[in-house]
C-alpha positions as CSV (number, residue, x, y, z in Angstrom):
1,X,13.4,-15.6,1.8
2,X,11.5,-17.1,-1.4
3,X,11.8,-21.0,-1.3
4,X,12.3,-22.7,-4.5
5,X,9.0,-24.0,-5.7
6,X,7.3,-24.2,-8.9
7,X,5.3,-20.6,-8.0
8,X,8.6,-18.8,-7.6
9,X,8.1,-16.7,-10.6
10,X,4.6,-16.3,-9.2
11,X,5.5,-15.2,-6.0
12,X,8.8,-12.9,-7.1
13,X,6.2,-11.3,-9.2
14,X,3.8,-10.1,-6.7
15,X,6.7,-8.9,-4.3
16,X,7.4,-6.5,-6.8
17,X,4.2,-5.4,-7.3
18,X,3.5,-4.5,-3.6
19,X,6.8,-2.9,-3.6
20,X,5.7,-0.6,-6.4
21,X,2.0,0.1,-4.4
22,X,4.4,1.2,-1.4
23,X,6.1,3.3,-3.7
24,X,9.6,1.4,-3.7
25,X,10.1,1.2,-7.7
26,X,13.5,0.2,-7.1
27,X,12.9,-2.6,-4.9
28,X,10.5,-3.7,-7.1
29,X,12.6,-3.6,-10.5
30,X,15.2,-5.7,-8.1
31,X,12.6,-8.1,-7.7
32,X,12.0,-8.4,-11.2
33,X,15.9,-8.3,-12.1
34,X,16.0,-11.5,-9.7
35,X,13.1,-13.2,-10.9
36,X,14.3,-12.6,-15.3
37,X,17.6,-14.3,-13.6
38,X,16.1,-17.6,-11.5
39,X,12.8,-18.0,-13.7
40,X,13.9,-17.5,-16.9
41,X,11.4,-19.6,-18.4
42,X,8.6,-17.8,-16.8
43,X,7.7,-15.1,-20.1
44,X,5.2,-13.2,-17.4
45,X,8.1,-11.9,-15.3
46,X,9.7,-10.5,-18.5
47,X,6.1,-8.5,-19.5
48,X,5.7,-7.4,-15.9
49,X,9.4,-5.8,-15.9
50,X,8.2,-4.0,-19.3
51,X,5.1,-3.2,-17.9
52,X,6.6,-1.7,-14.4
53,X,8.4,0.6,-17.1
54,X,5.3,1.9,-18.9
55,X,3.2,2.2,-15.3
56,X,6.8,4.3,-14.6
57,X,6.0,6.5,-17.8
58,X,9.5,5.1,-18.5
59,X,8.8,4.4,-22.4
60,X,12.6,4.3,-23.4
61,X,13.2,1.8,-20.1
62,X,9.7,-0.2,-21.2
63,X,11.0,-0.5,-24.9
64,X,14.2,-1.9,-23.6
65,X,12.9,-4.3,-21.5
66,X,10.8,-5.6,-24.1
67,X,13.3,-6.4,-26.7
68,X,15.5,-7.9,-24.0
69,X,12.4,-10.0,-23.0
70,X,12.0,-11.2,-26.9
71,X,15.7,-12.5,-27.4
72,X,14.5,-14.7,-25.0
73,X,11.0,-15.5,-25.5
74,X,10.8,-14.7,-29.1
75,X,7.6,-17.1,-30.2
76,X,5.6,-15.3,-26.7
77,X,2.8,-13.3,-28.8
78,X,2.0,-11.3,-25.6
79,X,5.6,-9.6,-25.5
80,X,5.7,-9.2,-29.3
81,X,1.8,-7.0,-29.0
82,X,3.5,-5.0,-26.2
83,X,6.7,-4.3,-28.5
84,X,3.9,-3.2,-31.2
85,X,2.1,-0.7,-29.3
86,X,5.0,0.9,-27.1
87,X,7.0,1.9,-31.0
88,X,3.6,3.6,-31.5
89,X,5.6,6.7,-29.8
90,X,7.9,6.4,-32.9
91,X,5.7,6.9,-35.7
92,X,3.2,4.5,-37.7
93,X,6.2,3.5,-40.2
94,X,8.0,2.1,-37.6
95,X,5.4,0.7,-35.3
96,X,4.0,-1.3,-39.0
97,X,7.7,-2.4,-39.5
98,X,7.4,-4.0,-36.0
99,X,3.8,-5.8,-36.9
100,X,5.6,-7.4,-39.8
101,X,8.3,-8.6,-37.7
102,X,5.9,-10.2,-35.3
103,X,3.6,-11.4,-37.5
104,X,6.7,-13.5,-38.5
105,X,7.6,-14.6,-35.4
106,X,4.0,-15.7,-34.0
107,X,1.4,-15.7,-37.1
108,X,-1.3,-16.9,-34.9
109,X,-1.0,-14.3,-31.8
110,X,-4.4,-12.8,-31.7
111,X,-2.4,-10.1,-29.1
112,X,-0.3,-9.2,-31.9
113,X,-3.1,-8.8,-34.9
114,X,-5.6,-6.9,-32.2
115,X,-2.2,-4.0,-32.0
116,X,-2.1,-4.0,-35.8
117,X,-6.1,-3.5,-36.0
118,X,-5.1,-0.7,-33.3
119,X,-2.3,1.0,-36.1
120,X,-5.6,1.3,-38.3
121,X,-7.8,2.7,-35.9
122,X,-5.5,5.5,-34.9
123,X,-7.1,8.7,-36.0
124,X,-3.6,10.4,-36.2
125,X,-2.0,7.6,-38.0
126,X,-2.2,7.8,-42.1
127,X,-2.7,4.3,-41.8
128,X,-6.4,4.8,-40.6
129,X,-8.7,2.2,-42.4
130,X,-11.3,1.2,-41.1
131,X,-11.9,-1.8,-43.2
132,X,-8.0,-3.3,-42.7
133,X,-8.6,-2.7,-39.1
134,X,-11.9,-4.8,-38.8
135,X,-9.9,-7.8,-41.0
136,X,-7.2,-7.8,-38.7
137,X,-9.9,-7.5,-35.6
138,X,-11.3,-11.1,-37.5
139,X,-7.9,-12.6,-37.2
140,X,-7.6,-11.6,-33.5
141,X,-11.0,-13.0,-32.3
142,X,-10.0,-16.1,-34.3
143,X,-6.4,-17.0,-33.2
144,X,-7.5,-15.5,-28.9
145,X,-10.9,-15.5,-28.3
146,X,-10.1,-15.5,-24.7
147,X,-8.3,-11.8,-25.2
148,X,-10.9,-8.7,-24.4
149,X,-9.6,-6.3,-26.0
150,X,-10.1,-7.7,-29.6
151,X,-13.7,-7.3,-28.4
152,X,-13.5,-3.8,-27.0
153,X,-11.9,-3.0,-30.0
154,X,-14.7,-4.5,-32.3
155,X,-16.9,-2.5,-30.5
156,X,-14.8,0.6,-31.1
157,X,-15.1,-0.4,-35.1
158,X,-18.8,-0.6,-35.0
159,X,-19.9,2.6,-33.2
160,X,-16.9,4.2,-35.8
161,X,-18.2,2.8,-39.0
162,X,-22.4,3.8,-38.4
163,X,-20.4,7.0,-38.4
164,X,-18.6,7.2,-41.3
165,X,-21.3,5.5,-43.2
166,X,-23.6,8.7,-42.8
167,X,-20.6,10.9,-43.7
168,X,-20.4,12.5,-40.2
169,X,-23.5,14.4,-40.7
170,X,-25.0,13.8,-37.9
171,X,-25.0,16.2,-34.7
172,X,-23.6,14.7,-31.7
173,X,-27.2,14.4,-30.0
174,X,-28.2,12.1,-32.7
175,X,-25.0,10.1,-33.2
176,X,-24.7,9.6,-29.3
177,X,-28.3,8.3,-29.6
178,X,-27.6,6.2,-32.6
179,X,-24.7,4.6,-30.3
180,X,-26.6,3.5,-27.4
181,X,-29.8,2.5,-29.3
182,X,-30.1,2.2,-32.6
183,X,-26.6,0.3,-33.2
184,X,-26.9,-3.6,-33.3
185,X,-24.1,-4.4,-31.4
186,X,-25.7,-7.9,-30.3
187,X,-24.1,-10.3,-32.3
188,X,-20.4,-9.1,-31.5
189,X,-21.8,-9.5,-27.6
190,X,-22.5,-13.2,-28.4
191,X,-19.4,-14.1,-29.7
192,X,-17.6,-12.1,-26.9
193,X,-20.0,-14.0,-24.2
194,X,-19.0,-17.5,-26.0
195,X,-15.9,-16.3,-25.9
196,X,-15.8,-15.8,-22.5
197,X,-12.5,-13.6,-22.1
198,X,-10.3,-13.6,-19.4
199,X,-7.4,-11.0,-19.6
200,X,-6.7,-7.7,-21.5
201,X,-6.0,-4.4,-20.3
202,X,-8.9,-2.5,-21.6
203,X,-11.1,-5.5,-20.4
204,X,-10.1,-5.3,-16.6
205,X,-10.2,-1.7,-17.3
206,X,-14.0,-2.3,-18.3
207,X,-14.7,-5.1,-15.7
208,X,-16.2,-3.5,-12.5
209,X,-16.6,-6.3,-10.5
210,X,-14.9,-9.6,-10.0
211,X,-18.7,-11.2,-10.9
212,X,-19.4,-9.0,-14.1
213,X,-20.3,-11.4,-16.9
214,X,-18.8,-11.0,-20.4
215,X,-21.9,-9.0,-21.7
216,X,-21.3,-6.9,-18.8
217,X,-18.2,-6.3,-19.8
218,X,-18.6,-5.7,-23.3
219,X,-21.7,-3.0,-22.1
220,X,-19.7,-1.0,-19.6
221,X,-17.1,-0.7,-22.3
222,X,-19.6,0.5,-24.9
223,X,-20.4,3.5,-22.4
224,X,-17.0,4.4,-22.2
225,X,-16.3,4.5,-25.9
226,X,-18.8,6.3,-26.5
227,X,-18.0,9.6,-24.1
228,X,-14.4,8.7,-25.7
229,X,-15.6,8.8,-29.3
230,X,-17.8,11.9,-28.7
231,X,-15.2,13.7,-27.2
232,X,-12.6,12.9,-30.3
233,X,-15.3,12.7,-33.0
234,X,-14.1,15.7,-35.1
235,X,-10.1,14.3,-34.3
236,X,-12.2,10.7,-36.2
237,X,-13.7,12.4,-38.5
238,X,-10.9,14.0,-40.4
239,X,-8.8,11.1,-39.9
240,X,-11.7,9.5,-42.6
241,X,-11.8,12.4,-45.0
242,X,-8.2,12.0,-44.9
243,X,-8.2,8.8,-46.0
244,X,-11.1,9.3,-48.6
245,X,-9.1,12.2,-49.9
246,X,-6.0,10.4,-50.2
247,X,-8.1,6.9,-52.0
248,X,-9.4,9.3,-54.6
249,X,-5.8,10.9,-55.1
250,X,-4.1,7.4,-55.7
251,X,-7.1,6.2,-57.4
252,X,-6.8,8.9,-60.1
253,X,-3.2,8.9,-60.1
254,X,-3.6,4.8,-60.8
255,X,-5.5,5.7,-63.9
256,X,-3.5,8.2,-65.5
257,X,-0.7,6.1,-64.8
258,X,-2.4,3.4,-66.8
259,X,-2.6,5.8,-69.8
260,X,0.6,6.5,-69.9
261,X,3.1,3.9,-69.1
262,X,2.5,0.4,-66.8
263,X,6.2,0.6,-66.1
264,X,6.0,4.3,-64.5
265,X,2.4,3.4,-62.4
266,X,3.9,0.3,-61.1
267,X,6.9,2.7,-59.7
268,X,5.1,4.8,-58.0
269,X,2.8,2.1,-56.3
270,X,6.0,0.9,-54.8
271,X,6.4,4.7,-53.7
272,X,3.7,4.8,-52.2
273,X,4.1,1.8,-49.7
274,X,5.5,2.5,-46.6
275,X,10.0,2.8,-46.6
276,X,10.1,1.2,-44.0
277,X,8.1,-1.9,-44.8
278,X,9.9,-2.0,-47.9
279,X,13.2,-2.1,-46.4
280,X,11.6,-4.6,-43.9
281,X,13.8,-7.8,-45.0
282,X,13.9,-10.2,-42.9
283,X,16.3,-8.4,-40.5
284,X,15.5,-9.2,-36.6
285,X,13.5,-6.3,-35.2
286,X,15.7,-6.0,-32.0
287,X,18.4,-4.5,-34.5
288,X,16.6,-2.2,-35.8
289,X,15.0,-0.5,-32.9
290,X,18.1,-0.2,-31.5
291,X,18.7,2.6,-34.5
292,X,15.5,4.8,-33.1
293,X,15.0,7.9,-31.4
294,X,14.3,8.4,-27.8
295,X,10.6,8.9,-27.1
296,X,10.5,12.0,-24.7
297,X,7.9,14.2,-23.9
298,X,8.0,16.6,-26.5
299,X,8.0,14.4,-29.6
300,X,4.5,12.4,-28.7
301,X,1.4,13.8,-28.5
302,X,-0.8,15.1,-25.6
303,X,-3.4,12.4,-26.8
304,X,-2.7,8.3,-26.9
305,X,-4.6,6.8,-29.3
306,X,-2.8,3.8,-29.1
307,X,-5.7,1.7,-27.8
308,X,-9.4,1.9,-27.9
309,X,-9.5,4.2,-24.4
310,X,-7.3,7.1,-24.4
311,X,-8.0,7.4,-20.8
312,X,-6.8,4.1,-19.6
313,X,-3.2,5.3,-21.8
314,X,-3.1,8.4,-19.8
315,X,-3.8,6.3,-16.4
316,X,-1.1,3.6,-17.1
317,X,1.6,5.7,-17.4
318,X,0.5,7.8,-14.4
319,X,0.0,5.3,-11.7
320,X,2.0,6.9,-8.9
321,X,-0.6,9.7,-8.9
322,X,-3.5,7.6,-8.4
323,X,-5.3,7.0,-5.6
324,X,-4.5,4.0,-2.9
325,X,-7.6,2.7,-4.4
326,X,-6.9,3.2,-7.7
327,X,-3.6,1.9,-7.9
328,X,-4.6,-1.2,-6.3
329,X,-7.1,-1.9,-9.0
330,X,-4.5,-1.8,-11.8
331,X,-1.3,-4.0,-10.1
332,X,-3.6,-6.4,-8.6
333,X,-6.9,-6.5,-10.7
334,X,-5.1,-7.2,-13.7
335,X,-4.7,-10.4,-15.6
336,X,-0.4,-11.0,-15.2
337,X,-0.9,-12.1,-11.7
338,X,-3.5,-14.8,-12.6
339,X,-1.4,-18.3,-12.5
């Protein structure tokens, strides 16, 4: 028996999660159940029941527990970022429609502009943009310095852009030396070191030791974007001649409209933006994800680009088939348990 105490949430929270090391998911989604009903107020209960979900590869489940969570704690930026990057199984349109919506909700959630700098950054997205990705990146650092994975995601932007800037001529000898010597990544470790964050899933991820220092961090994450980044640079590189080819497209298109008729150019601008972040409104998101297609297996892709590491995506949802080791790294390593 729990007693009633002001850790309740705090305790319910890691009964579940030894439950789920033991390999009693059930138990532990009983727990949570329990702990959403007597801690209410507690938002962290409310991630780790959506979170539980994703670590199940549950993404329907982890979808629904999230907008259950955000009729309740609707202003908790944390919830609103997970929202935004589990509707990336949905398509860009509707994980963009989503940013909107929590951009409304909490303007200053550095969570939430770090999973829209993530939409731009997604080499199978159209959306890729490098440059609206590294805006919303500022934003992010800005609002929560103390979140890693703006800073893991910085990184990602850097090593990306030396890339594109030499027009992905380089072989993947020189561009893999280029990353870990000749790129200036020092002044983005300064900031992350005054910084000084403490939570993020790609930062734990990246944090090897419970004493690694923040330019530890940021170094051991540099390493692992770059095998990542080799690995995928052809899947990176058309995602950028992509998006030159379609600038140059609208940008002639713009002109001959200009010739023409204002009336007709300014027509097909409104085209061109996304349906559904023209329909946006001010509707509540809840509503309209209700509307949206199951996510199974055979509508996503083999590869998660949803965050900066494709791997840790492929290990989240896979936890049962980790090791004893492994498994106890991610439910007890990670930043939800921290008071």
């Amino acid at each position: 028996k729990i007693p009633l105490c002001k850790s309740r949430a705090q305790v319910l929270l890691e009964c579940s999660r030894v439950e789920e090391y033991i390999g009693k998911i059930d138990k532990a989604r009983e727990i949570l159940a329990k702990a959403r009903k007597e801690t209410k107020h507690e938002w962290k209960v409310f991630l780790e029941s959506v979170m539980l979900e994703v670590r199940c590869g549950n993404r329907d489940g982890a979808l629904k527990e999230a907008k259950s969570a955000l009729e309740i704690h609707s202003g908790t930026g944390r919830l609103w970022a997970i929202l935004v990057q589990l509707t990336h199984a949905h398509g860009p349109d509707q994980q963009r429609l989503v940013f909107r919506e929590a951009l409304k909700q909490v303007p200053k959630s550095g969570e939430v502009w770090c999973e829209g700098a993530r939409v731009h950054l997604h080499p199978l997205s159209p959306h890729f943009d490098l440059e609206t990705a590294s805006r919303y990146l500022e934003f992010a650092i800005q609002f929560t310095p103390q979140y890693g994975d703006s800073f893991v995601e910085a990184l990602r932007f850097h090593l990306l852009r030396y890339d594109q800037a030499t027009n992905f001529t380089m072989t993947d000898e020189d561009y893999k030396n280029c990353m870990e010597e000749k790129i200036d990544t020092r002044a983005l470790e300064q900031r992350c070191v005054n910084a000084d964050p403490n939570y993020g899933a790609l930062w734990f991820h990246c944090k090897r030791g419970p004493f690694d220092t923040a330019r530890q961090v940021l170094r051991t994450a540099k390493k692992l974007l770059i095998a990542e980044l080799l690995k995928f640079r052809n899947v990176y590189k058309r995602a950028y001649l992509d998006q030159q080819a379609k600038t140059i497209k609208h940008t002639t298109s713009d002109t001959d409209e200009d010739i023409n008729d204002d009336h007709k150019r300014e027509d097909k601008q409104q085209q061109r933006t996304t349906p559904a972040l023209v329909n946006a409104a001010n509707a509540w998101i809840v509503d309209r994800l209700d509307d949206l297609p199951g996510a199974d297996s055979n509508t996503v892709g083999d590869i998660d680009f949803s965050t900066g590491l494709c791997s840790v995506n492929w290990i989240r949802e896979r936890v049962a088939s980790l090791s004893l080791t492994e498994k106890r790294k991610i439910l007890f390593g990670s930043d939800t348990i921290v008071p």
